[in-house]
mmCIF file as gemmi writes it, N, C-alpha and C atoms, coordinates in Angstrom:
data_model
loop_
_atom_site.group_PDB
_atom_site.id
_atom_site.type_symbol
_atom_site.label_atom_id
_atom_site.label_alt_id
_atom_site.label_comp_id
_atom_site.label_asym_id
_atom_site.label_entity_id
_atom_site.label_seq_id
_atom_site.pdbx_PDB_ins_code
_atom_site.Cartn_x
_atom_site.Cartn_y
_atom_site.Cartn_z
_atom_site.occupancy
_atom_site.B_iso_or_equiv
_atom_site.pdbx_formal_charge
_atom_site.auth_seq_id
_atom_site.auth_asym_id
_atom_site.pdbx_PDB_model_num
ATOM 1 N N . UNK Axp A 1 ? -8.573 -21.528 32.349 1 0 ? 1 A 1
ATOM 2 C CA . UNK Axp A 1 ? -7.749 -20.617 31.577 1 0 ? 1 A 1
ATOM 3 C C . UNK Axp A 1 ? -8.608 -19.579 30.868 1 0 ? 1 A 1
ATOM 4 N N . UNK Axp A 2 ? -9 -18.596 31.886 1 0 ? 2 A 1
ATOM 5 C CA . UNK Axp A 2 ? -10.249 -17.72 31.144 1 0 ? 2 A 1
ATOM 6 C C . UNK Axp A 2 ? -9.479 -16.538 30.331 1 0 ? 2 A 1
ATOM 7 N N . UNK Axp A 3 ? -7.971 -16.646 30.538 1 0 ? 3 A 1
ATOM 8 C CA . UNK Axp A 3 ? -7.075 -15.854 29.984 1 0 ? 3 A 1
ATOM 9 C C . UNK Axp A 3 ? -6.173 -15.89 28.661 1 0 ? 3 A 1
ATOM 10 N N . UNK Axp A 4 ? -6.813 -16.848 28.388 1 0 ? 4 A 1
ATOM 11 C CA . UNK Axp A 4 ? -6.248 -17.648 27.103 1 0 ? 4 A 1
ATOM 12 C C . UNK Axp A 4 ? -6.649 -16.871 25.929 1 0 ? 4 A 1
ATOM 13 N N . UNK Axp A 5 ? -5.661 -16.061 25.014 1 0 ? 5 A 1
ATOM 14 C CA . UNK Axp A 5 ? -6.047 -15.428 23.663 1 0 ? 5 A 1
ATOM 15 C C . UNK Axp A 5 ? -6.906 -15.84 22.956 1 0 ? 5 A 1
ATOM 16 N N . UNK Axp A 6 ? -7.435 -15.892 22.247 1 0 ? 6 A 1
ATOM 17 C CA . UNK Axp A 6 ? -8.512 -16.487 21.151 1 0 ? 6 A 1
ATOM 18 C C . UNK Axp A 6 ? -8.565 -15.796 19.855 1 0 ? 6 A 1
ATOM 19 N N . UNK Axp A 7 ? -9.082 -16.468 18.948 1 0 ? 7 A 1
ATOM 20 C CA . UNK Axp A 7 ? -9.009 -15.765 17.173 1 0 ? 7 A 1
ATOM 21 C C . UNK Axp A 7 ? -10.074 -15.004 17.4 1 0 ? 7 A 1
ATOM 22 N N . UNK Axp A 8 ? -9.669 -14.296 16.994 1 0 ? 8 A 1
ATOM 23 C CA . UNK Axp A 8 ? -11.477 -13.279 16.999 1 0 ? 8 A 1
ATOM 24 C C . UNK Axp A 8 ? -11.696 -13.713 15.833 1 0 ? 8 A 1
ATOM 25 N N . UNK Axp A 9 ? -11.797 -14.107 14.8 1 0 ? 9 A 1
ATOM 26 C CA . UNK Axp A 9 ? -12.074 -14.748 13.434 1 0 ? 9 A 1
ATOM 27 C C . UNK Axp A 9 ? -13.066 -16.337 13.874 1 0 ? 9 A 1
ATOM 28 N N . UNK Axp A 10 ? -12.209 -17.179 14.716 1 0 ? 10 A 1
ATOM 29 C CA . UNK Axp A 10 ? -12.866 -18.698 14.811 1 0 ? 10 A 1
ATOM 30 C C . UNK Axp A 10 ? -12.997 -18.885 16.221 1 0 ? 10 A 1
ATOM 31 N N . UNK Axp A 11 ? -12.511 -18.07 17.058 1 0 ? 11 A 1
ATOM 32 C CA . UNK Axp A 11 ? -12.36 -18.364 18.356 1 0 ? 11 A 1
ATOM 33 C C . UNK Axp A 11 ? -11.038 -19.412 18.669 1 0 ? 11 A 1
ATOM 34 N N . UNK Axp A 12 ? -10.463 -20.002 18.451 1 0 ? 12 A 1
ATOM 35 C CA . UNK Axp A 12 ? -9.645 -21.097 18.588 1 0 ? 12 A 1
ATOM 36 C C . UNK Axp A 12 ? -8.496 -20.336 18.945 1 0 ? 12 A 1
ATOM 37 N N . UNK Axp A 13 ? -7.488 -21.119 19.884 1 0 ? 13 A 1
ATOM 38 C CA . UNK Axp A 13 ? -6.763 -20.517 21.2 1 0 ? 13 A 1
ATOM 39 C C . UNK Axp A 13 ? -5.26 -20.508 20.014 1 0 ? 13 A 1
ATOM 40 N N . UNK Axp A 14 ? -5.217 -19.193 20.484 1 0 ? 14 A 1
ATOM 41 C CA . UNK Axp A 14 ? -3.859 -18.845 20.023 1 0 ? 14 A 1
ATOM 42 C C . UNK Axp A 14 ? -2.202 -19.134 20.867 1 0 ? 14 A 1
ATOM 43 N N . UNK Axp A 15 ? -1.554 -19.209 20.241 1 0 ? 15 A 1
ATOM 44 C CA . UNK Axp A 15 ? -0.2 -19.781 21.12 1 0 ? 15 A 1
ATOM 45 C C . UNK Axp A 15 ? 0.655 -19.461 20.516 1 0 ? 15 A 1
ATOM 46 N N . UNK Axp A 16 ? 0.68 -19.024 19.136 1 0 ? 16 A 1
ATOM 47 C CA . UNK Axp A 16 ? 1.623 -18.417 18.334 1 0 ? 16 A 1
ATOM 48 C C . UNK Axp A 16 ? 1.802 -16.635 18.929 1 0 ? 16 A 1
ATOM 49 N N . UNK Axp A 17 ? 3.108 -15.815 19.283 1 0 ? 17 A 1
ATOM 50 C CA . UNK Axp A 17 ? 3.034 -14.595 20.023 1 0 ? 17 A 1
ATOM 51 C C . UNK Axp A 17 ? 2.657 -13.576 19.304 1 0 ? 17 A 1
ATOM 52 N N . UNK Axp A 18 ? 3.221 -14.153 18.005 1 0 ? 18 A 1
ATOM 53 C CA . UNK Axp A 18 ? 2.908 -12.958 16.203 1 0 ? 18 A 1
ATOM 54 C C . UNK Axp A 18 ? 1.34 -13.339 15.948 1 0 ? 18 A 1
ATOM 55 N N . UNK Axp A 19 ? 0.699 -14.267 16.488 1 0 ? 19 A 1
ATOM 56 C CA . UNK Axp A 19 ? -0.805 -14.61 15.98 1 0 ? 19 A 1
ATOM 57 C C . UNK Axp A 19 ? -1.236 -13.86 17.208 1 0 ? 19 A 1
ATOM 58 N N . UNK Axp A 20 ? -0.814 -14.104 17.977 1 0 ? 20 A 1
ATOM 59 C CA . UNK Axp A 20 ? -1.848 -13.407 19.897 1 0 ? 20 A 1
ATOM 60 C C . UNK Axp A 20 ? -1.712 -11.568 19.288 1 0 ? 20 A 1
ATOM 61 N N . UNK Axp A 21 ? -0.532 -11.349 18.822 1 0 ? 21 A 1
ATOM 62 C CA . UNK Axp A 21 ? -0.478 -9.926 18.413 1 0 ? 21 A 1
ATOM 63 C C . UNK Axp A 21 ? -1.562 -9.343 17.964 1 0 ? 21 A 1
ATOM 64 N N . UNK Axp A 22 ? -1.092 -10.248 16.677 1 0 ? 22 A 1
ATOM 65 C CA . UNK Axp A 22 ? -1.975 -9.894 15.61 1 0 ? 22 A 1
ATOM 66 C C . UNK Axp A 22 ? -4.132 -10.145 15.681 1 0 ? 22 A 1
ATOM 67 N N . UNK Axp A 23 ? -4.175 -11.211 16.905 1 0 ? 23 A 1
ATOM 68 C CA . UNK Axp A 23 ? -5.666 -11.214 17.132 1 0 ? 23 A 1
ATOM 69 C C . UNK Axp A 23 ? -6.235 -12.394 16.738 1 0 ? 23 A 1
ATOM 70 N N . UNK Axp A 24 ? -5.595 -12.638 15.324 1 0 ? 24 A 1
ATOM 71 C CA . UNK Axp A 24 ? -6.257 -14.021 14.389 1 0 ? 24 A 1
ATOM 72 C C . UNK Axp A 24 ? -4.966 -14.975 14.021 1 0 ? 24 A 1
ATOM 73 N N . UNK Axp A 25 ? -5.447 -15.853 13.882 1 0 ? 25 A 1
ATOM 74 C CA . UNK Axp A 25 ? -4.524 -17.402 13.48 1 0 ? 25 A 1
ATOM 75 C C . UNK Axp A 25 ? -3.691 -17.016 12.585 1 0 ? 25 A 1
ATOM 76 N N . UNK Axp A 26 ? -2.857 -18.014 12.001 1 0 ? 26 A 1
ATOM 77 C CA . UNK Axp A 26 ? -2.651 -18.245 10.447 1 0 ? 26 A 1
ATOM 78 C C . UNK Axp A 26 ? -3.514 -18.056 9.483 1 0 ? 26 A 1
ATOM 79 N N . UNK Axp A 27 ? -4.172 -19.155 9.862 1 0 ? 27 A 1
ATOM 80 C CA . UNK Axp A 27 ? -5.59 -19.362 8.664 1 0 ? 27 A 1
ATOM 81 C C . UNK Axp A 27 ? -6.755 -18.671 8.448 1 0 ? 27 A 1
ATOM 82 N N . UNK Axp A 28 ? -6.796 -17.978 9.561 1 0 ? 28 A 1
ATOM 83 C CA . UNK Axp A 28 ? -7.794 -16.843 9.223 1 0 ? 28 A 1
ATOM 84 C C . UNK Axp A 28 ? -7.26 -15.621 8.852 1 0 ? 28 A 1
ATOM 85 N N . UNK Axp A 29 ? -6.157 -15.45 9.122 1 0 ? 29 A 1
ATOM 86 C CA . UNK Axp A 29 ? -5.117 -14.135 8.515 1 0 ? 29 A 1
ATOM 87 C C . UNK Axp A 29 ? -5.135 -14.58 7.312 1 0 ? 29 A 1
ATOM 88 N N . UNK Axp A 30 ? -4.775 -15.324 6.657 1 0 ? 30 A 1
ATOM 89 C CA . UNK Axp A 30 ? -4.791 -15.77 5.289 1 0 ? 30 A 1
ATOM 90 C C . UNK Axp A 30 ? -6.165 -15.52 4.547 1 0 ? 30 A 1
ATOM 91 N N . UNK Axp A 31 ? -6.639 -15.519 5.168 1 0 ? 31 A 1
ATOM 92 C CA . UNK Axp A 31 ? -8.222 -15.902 4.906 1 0 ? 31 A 1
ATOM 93 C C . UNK Axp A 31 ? -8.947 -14.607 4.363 1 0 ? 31 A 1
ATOM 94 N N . UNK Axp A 32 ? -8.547 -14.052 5.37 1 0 ? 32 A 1
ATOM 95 C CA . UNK Axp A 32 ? -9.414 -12.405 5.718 1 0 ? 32 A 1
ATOM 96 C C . UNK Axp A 32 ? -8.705 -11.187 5.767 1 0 ? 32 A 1
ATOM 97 N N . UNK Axp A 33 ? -7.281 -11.092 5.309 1 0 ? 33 A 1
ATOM 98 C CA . UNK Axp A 33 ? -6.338 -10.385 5.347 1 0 ? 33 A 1
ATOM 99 C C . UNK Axp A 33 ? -6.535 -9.591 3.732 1 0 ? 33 A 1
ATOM 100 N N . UNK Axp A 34 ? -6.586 -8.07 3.735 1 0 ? 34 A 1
ATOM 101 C CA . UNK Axp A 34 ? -7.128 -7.775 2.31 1 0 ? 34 A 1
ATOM 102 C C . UNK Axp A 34 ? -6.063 -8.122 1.071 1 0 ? 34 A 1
ATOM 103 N N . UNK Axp A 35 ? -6.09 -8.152 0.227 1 0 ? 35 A 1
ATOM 104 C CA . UNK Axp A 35 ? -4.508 -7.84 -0.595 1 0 ? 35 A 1
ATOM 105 C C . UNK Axp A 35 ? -3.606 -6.716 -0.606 1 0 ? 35 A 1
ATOM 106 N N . UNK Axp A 36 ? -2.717 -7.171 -1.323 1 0 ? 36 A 1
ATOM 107 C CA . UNK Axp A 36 ? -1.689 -5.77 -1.297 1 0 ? 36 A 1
ATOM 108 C C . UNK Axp A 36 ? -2.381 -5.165 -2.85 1 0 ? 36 A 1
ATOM 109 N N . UNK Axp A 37 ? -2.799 -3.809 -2.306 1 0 ? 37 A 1
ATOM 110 C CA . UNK Axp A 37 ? -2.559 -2.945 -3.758 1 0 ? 37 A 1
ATOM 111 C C . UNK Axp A 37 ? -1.299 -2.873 -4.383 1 0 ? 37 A 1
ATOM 112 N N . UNK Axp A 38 ? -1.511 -3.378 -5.519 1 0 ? 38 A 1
ATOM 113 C CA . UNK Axp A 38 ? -0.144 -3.061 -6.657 1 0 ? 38 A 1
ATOM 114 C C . UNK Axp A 38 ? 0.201 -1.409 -7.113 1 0 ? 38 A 1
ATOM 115 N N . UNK Axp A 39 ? 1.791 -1.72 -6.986 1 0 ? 39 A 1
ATOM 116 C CA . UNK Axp A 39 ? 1.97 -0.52 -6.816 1 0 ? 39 A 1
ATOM 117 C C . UNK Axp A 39 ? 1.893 0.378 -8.228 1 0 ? 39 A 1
ATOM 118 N N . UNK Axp A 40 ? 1.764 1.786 -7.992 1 0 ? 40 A 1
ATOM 119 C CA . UNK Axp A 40 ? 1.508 2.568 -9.368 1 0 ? 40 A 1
ATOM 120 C C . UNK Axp A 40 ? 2.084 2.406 -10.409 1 0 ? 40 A 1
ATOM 121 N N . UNK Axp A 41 ? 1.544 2.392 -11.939 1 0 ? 41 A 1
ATOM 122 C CA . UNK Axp A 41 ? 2.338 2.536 -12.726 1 0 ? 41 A 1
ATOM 123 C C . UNK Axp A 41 ? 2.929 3.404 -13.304 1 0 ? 41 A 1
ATOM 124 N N . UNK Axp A 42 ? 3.92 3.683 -13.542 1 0 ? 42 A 1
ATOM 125 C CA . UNK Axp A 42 ? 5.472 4.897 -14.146 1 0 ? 42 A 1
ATOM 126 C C . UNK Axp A 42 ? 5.04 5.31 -15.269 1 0 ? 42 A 1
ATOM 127 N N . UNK Axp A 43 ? 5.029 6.356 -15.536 1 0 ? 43 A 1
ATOM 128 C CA . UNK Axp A 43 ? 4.6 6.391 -17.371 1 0 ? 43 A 1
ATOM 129 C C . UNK Axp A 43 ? 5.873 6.323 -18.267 1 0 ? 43 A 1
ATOM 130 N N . UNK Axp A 44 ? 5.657 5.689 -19.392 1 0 ? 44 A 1
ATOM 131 C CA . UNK Axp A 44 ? 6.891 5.596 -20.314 1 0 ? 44 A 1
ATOM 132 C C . UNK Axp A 44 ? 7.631 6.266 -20.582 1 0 ? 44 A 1
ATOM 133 N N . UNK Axp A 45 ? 7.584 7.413 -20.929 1 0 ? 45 A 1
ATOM 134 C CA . UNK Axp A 45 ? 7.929 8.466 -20.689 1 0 ? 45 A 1
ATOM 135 C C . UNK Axp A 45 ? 7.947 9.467 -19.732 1 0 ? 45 A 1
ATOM 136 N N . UNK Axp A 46 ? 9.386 10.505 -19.31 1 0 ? 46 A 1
ATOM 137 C CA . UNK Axp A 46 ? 8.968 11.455 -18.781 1 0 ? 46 A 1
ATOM 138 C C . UNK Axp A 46 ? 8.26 12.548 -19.475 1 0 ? 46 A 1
ATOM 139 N N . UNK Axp A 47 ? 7.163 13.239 -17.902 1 0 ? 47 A 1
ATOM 140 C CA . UNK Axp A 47 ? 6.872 14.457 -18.886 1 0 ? 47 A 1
ATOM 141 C C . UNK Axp A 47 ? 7.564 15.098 -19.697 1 0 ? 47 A 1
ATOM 142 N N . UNK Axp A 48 ? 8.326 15.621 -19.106 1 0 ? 48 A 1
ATOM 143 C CA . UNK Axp A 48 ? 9.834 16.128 -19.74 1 0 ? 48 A 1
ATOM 144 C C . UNK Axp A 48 ? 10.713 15.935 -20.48 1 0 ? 48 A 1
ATOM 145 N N . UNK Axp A 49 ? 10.984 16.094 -22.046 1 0 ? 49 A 1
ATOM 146 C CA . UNK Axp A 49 ? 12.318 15.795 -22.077 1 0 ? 49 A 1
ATOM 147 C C . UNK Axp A 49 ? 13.55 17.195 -22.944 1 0 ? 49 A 1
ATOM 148 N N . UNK Axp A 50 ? 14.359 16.707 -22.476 1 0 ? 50 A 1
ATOM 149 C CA . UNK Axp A 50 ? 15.137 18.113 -22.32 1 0 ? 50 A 1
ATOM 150 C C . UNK Axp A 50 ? 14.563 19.891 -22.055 1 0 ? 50 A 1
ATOM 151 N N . UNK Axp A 51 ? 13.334 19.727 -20.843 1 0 ? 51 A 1
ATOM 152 C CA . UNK Axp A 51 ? 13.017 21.234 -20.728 1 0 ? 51 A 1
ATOM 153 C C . UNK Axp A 51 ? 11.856 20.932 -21.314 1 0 ? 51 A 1
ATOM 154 N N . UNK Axp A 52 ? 11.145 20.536 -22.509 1 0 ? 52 A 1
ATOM 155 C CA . UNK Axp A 52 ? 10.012 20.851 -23.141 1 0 ? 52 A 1
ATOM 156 C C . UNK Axp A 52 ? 8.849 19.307 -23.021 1 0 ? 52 A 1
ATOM 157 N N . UNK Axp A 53 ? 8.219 19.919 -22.973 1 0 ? 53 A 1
ATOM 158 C CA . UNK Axp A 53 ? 6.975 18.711 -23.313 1 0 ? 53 A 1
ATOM 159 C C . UNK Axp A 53 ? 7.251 17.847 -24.354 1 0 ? 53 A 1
ATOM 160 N N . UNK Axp A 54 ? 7.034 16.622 -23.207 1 0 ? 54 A 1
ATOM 161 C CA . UNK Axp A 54 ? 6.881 15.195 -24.27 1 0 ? 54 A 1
ATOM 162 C C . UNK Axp A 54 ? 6.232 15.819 -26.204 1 0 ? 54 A 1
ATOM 163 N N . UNK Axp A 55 ? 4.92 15.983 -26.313 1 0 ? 55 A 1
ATOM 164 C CA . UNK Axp A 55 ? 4.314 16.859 -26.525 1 0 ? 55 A 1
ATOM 165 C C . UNK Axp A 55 ? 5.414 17.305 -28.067 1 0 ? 55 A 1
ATOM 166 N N . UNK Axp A 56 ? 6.153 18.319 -27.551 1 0 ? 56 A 1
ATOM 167 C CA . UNK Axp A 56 ? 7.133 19.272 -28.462 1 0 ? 56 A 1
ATOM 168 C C . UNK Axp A 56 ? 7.933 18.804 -28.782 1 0 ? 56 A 1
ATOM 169 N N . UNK Axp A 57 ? 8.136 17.539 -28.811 1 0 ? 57 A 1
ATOM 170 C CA . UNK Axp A 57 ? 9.963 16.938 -29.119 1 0 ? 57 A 1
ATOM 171 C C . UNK Axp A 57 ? 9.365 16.432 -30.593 1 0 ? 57 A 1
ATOM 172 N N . UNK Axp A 58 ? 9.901 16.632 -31.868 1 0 ? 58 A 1
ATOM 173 C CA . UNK Axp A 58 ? 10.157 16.169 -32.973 1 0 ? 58 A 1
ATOM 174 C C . UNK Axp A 58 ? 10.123 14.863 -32.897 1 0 ? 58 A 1
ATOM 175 N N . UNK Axp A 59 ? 9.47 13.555 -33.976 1 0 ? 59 A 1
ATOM 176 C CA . UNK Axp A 59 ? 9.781 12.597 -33.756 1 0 ? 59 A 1
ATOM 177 C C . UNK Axp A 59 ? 10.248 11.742 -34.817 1 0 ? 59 A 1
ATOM 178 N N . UNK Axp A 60 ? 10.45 12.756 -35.601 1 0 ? 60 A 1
ATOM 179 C CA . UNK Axp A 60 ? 11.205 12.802 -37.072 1 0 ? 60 A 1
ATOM 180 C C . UNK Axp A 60 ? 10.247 11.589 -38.293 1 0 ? 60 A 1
ATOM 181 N N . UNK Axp A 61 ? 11.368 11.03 -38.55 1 0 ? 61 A 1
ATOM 182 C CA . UNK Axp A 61 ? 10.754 10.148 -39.93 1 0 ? 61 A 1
ATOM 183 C C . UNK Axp A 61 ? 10.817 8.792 -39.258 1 0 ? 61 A 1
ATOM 184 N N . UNK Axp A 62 ? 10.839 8.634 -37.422 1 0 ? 62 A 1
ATOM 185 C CA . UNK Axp A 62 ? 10.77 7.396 -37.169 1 0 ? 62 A 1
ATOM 186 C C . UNK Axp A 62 ? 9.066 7.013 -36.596 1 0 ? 62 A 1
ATOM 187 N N . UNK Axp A 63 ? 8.259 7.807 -36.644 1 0 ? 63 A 1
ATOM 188 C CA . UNK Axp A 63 ? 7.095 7.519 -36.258 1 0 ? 63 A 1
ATOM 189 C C . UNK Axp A 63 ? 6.436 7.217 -37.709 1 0 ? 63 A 1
């Protein structure tokens, strides 16, 4: 069976069709798979509010 998929990670014969896809096992996908970057954070505010800069809005006698 010189046709048999293999992990490019461990070598060990693949049989799963989503692992043959993908190249590597489970366990080495797990393994060696990077993380997910977390996604951006929103700022608390918009720039904006009503037309003018955060910036220009009055914040009276509650700050």
């Amino acid at each position: 069976m010189a046709d048999t998929p293999r992990c490019t990670v461990c070598g060990r014969t693949l049989r799963d069709p989503a692992s043959r896809a993908r190249g590597t096992g489970p366990v080495c996908n797990r393994k060696t798979r990077t993380p997910h970057s977390p996604a951006p954070r929103r700022p608390a505010l918009p720039p904006y509010v009503g037309g003018r800069p955060v910036t220009d809005v009055p914040a009276g006698h509650y700050l």
